[in-house]
C-alpha positions as CSV (number, residue, x, y, z in Angstrom):
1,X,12.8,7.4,46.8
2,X,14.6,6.2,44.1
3,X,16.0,9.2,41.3
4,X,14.1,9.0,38.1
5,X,16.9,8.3,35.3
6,X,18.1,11.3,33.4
7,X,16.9,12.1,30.2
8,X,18.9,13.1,26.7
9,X,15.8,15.7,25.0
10,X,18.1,14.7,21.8
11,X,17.2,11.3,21.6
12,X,13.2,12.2,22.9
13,X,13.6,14.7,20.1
14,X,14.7,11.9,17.4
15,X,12.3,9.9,18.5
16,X,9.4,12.5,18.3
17,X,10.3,13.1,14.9
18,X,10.2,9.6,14.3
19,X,6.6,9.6,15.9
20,X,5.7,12.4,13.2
21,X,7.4,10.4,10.2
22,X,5.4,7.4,11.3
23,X,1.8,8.9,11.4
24,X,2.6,10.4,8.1
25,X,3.7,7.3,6.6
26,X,0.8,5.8,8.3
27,X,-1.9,8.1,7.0
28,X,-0.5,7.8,3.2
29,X,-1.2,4.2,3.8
30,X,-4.5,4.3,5.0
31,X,-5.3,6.5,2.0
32,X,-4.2,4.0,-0.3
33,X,-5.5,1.0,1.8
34,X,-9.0,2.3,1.8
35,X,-8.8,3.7,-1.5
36,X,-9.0,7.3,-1.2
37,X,-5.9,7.7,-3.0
38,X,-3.2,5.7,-4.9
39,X,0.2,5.8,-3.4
40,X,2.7,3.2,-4.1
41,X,3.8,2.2,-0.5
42,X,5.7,-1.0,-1.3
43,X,8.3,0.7,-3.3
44,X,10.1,4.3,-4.0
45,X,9.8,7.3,-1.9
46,X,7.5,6.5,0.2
47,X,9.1,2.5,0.8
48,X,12.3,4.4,1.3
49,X,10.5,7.0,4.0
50,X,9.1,3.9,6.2
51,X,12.4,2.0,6.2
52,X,13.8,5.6,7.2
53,X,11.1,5.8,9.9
54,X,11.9,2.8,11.4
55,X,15.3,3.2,11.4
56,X,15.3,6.5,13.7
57,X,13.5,4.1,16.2
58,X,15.0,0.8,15.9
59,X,18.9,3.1,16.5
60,X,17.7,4.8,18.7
61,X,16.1,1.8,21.0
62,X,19.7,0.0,21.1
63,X,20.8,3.4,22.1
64,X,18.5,3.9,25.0
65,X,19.3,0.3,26.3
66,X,22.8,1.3,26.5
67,X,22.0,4.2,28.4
68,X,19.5,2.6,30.6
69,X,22.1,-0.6,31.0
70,X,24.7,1.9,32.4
71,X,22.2,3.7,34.9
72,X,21.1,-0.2,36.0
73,X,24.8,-1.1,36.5
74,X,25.1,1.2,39.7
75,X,22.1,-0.4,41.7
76,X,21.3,-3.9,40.6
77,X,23.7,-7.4,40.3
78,X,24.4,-9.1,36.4
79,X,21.7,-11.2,37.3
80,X,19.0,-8.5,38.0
81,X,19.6,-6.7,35.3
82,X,19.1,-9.7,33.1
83,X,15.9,-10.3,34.8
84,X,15.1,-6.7,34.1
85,X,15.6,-6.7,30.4
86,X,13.9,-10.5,29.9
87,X,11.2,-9.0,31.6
88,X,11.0,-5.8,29.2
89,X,11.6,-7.5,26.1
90,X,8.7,-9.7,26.7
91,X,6.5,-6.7,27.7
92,X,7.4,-5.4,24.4
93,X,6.9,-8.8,22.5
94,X,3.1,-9.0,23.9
95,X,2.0,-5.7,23.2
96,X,3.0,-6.7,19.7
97,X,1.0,-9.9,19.8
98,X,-2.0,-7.4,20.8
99,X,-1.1,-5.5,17.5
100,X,-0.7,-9.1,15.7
101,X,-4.8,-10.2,16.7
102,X,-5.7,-6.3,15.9
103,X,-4.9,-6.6,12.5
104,X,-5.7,-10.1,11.7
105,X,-9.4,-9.1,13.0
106,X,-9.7,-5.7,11.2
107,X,-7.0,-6.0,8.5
108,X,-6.6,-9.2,7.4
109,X,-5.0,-8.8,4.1
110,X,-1.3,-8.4,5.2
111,X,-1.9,-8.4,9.4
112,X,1.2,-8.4,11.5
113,X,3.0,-11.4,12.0
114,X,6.9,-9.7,13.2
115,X,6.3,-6.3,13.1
116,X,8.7,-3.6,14.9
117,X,7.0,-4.1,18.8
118,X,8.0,-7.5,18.4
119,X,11.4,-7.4,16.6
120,X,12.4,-4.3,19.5
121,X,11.0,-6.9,22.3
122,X,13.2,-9.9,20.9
123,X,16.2,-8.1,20.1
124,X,16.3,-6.4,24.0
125,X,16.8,-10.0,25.0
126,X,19.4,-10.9,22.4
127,X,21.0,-8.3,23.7
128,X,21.2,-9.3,27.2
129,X,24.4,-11.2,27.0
130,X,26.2,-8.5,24.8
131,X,25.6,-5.7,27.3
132,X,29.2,-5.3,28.2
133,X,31.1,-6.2,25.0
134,X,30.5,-3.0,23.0
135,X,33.6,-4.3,20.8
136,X,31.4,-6.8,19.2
137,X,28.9,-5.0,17.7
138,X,30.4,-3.7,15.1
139,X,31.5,-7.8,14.1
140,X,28.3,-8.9,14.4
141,X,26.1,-6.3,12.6
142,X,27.5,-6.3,9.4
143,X,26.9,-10.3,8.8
144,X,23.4,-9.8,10.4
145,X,22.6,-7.1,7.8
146,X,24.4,-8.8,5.0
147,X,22.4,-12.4,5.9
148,X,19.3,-10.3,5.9
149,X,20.0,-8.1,2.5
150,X,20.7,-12.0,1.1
151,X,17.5,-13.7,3.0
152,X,15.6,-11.0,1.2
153,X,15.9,-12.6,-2.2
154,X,14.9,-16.0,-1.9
155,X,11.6,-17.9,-1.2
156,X,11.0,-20.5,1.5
157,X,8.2,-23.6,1.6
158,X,7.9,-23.4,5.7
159,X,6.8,-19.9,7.6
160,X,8.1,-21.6,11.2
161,X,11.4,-19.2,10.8
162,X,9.5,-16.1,9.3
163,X,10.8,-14.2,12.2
164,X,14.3,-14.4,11.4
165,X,13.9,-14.0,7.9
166,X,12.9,-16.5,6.2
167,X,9.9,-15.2,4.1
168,X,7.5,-18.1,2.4
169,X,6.6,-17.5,-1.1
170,X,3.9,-15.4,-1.2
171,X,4.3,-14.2,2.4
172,X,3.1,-10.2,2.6
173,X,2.4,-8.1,6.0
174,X,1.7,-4.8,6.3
175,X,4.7,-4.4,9.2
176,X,7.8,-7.2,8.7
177,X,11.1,-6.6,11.0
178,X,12.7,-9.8,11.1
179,X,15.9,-10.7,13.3
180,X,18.2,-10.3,10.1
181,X,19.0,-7.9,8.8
182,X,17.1,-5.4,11.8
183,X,19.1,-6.6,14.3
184,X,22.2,-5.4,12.7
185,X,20.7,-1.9,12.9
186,X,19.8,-2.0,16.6
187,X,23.5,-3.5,17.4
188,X,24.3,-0.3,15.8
189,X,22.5,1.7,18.2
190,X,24.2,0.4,20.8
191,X,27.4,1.1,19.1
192,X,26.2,4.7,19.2
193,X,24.8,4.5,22.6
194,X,28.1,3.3,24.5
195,X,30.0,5.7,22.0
196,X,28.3,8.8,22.6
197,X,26.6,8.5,26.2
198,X,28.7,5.9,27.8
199,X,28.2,5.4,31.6
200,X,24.8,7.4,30.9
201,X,26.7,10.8,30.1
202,X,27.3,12.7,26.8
203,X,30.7,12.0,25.3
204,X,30.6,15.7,23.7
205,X,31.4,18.5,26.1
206,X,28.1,20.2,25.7
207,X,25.5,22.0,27.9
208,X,23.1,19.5,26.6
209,X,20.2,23.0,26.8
210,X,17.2,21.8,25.2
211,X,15.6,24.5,22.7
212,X,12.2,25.6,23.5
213,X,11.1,24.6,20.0
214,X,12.0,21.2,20.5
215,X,9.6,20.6,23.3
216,X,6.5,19.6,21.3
217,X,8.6,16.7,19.5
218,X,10.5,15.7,22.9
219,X,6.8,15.7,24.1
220,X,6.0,12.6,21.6
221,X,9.3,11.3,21.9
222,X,8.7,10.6,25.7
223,X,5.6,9.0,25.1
224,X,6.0,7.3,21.6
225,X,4.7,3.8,22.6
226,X,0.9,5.3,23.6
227,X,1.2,7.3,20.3
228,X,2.4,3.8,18.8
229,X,-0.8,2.5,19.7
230,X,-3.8,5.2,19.2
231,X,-2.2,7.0,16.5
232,X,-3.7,4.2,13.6
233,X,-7.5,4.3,15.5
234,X,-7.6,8.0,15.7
235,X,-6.4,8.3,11.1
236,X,-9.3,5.4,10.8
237,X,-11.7,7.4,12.4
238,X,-10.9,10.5,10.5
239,X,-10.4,8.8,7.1
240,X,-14.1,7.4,7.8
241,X,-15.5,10.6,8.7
242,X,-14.2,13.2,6.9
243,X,-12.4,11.7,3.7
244,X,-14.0,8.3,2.8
C-alpha cells in the first residue's frame, strides 16, 4: 500500500487561517451585497484583508507543489509527473468553471470569470516545466508582478485575454486573479517551498510538534477546498434567515 505523503500542520495551519480570513471577508461582502450593511469592499481595509487572504493561499499552493513535486520525484518518471500536475491543474480549472456558471446564475452582477480556483489550476501547469529550476523564480516573478501592477492601470477594447490581465473597460467580477501579477506570488511560494522544505523536509532543525490549539485551524487547513465550496451557501442561508 502506497505511504500517504507527510504532512507540515504549519502550512495546514496557514491555510486554516486563511479559510477563517476568507469566510470573514466573505460574510462582510454578503452583508453589503444584499444590503444589510454598507462596507466598502472594493477599497481600504477590507480590499487590503482580501488581497491578504488570498495571498496566504495563492504562497502557500506554490509551496505545497514543491513539496508534493519532491515526494513525486522518488516514484514516478519526468513524464508522469507532468501528466500528474496537467491532470490537477485542470481538476482545479473546472471546479472553477462550476463556480464561474454558479455565480452568473445567482450573482450576475460581477460573476466569476478568473477567479482564484482557476488562476491556482492554470498556474500548477505553468509550473510544470519550472519544477526543477528553483533559481528562476526569483527572475521571473518580479516582471510578472511588475507587468501585472502596470496591466492594472490601463483599459482594453477585447476581453479574449482577460485572464492574463487584460481588463476591458468596464470589466468588474466579484473574484479576478489573472496570470499577471498572481503568478508572481505563487512563483514565490515555490521559492519558499524548495527553500524551506526541500526534498519534502523542513530546512530548520525543528521537532516540527504541532500545538494542540492549532488542531481546529489544521482541521480547515486540510480540507480548505470543501470549505471553499459550502462556505458562501451556508452565509446565504444564514443572512436570509436570520439577518435579512
Amino acid at each position: 500500500m502506497k505511504k500517504p505523503a507527510k504532512r507540515f500542520w504549519e502550512i495546514d495551519f496557514l491555510r486554516g487561517a486563511a479559510v477563517v480570513m476568507m469566510v470573514v471577508f466573505h460574510f462582510v461582502y454578503d452583508l453589503n451585497y444584499f444590503g444589510a450593511y454598507a462596507f466598502s469592499t472594493g477599497s481600504g481595509f477590507w480590499w487590503l484583508f482580501a488581497r491578504a487572504t488570498a495571498s496566504i493561499f495563492i504562497l502557500l499552493a506554490g509551496i505545497s507543489l514543491t513539496i508534493s513535486h519532491a515526494n513525486a520525484k522518488r516514484e514516478k518518471t519526468p513524464g508522469q509527473i507532468a501528466a500528474k500536475y496537467l491532470k490537477r491543474g485542470l481538476w482545479i480549472f473546472s471546479l472553477g468553471i462550476l463556480i464561474t456558471l454558479a455565480t452568473w446564475i445567482y450573482l450576475p452582477r460581477g460573476f466569476i470569470v478568473f477567479g482564484i480556483l482557476h488562476f491556482i489550476g492554470i498556474s500548477i501547469i505553468l509550473a510544470i516545466p519550472l519544477l526543477e529550476y528553483k533559481k528562476l523564480y526569483p527572475a521571473l516573478a518580479l516582471p510578472v508582478i511588475l507587468a501585472g501592477i502596470y496591466l492594472q492601470g490601463l483599459a482594453f477594447d477585447f476581453s479574449w485575454l482577460v485572464f492574463l490581465g487584460f481588463m476591458p473597460s468596464g470589466f468588474y467580477s466579484i473574484d479576478y486573479f489573472p496570470i499577471f501579477p498572481w503568478f508572481g506570488l505563487f512563483l514565490a511560494g515555490m521559492f519558499l517551498g524548495k527553500t524551506l522544505y526541500p526534498d519534502a523536509k523542513r530546512a530548520a532543525k525543528t521537532r516540527g510538534k504541532k500545538p494542540g490549539l492549532a488542531e481546529p485551524l489544521c482541521f480547515l487547513g486540510r480540507h480548505s477546498l470543501l470549505f471553499y465550496f459550502i462556505h458562501q451557501p451556508v452565509l446565504i442561508v444564514f443572512l436570509h434567515f436570520f439577518v435579512l
